[in-house]
C-alpha positions, -999 to 999 in steps of 0.1 A, spaced: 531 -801 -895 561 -779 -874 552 -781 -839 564 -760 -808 566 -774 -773 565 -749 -744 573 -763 -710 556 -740 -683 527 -731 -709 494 -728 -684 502 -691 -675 522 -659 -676 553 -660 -699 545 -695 -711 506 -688 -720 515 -657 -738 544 -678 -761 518 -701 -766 488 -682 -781 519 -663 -802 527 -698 -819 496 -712 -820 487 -690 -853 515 -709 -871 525 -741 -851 511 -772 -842 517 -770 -804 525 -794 -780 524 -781 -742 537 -791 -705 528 -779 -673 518 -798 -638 484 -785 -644 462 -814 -662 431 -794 -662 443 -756 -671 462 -778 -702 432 -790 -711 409 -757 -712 437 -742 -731 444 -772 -753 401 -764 -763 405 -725 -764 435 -725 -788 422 -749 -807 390 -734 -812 408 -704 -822 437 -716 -846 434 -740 -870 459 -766 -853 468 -794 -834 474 -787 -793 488 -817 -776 491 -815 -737 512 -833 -715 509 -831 -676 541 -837 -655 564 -823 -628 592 -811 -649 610 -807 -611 612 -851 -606 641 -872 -621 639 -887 -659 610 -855 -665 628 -846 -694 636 -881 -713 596 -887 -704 591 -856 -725 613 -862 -751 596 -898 -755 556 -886 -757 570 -861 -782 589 -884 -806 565 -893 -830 562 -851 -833 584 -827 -852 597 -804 -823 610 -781 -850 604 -750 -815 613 -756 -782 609 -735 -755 624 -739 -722 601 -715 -698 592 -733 -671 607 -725 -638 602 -714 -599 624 -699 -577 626 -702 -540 630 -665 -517 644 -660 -483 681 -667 -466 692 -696 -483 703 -710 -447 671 -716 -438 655 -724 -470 638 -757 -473 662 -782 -487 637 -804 -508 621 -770 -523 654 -758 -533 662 -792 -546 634 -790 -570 642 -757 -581 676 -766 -591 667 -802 -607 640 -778 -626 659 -750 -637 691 -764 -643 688 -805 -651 652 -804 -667 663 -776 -693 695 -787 -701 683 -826 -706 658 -814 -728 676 -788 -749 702 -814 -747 676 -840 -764 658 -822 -789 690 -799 -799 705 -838 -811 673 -838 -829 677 -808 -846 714 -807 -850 708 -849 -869 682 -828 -894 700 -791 -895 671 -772 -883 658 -761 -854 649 -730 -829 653 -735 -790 648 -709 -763 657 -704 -730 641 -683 -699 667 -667 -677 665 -636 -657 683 -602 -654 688 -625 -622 715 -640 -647 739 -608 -645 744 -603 -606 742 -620 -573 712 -618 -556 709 -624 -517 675 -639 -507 674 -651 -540 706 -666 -539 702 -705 -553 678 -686 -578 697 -659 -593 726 -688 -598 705 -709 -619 699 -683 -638 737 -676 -643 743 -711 -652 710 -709 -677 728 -679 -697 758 -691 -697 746 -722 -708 724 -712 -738 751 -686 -755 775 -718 -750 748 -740 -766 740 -715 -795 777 -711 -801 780 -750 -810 747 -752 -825 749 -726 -857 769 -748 -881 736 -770 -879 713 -741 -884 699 -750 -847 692 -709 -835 693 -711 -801 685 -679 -779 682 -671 -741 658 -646 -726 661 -624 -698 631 -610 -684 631 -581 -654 603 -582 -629 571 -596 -647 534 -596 -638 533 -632 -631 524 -658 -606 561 -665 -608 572 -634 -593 541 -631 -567 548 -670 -554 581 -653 -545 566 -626 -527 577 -596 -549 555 -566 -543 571 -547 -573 548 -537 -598 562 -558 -630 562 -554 -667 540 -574 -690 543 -607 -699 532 -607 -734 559 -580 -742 583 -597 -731 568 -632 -751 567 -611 -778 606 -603 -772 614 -633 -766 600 -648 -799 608 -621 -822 646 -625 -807 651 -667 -816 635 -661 -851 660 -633 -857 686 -655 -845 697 -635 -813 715 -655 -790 705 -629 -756 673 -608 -754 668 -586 -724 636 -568 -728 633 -535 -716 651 -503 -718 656 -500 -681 663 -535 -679 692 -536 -707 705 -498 -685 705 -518 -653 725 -546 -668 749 -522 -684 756 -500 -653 761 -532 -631 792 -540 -653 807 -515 -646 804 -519 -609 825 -541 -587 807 -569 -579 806 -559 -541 791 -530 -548 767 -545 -570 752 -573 -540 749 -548 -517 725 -533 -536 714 -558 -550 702 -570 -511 687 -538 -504 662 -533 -534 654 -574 -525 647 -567 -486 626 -535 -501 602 -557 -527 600 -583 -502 585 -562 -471 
């Protein structure tokens, strides 16, 4: 049976991917949470009529990914989507080191180790869907979400790189780049801005890989912001960029 892992799968973005595949995938699903996996695991398997596997780790520690990779082996991955994430708010002088550290190793090593991993896996057997969670973040620097907004960058740049050596296999690799979401994501940053709904933008996101996009951006406004900043100088685009941040933060 085809099975799709989501990383990040307990709630907002992840959950709603999740309960999307789960009406024609086996699923197999990560998060730090052991017992919100395992609710879900029973609710979606009450509800479908397939396989959940759960796996609880820290997708932020060293070797997460090959630890992964291993309890997922005897599976076929034939989905894989890269969702999990946190980003750290504030001036980045004073951010905590060790929380930034995690951020990084988890939005930048963790991803690419495991698209690395499984993309081998799909390239060896020329099939094969993988997609990656950015941020309109991606397109613009971002002050008091500095170290974030850059591992975004390198997460976009990244995935149209990876889906550019990928489609001679028939691996479809596609990166997604979700605005402001209603998400604990977004309020663990301490964003007071009203976001847009995370099962539009699963649904985006999905409907996107299986039609072989390499970048979604969901949203009209979104996909007018990123269009308008482009043709801004860059200067320009940071200093606004730090107002509308010091405005959602207060």
């Amino acid at each position: 049976m085809a099975t799709a892992l989501i990383t990040g799968a307990t709630s907002g973005i992840g959950l709603e991917i999740a309960q999307i595949l789960a009406k024609k995938y086996d699923l197999f699903l990560v998060s730090r949470d052991k017992k919100k996996l395992e609710l879900l695991k029973k609710s979606l398997e009450a509800e479908h009529n397939h396989t959940v596997h759960v796996m609880s780790i820290d997708l932020s520690k060293k070797n997460a990914a090959q630890k992964v990779f291993a309890r997922a082996k005897r599976l076929s991955i034939d989905v894989l989507i890269n969702n999990a994430g946190f980003g750290v708010s504030g001036e980045s002088v004073d951010a905590d080191s060790s929380k930034v550290s995690a951020m990084l190793h988890l939005n930048i090593l963790t991803l690419t180790e495991l698209s690395a991993l499984f993309g081998q896996q799909m390239k060896a057997e020329k099939a094969g869907y993988i997609l990656n969670v950015a941020s309109i973040a991606a397109f613009q620097p971002v002050p008091y979400l500095a170290s974030y907004s850059a591992s975004k960058s390198y997460v976009l740049n990244y995935t149209e790189a990876l889906a550019k050596e990928l489609e001679e296999y028939n691996v479809h690799v596609t990166c997604l780049c979700p605005g402001v979401t209603s998400t604990n994501f977004y309020t663990a940053m301490g964003s007071k801005t009203k976001g847009g709904s995370p099962r539009e933008v699963a649904i985006a996101g999905i409907t996107a890989l299986f039609n072989q996009k390499m970048t979604v951006v969901p949203g009209f406004k979104n996909k007018l912001r990123i269009y308008i900043e482009r043709l801004l100088p860059r200067a320009i685009i940071a200093m606004l960029s730090k107002k509308v941040m010091r405005k959602g933060m207060k």
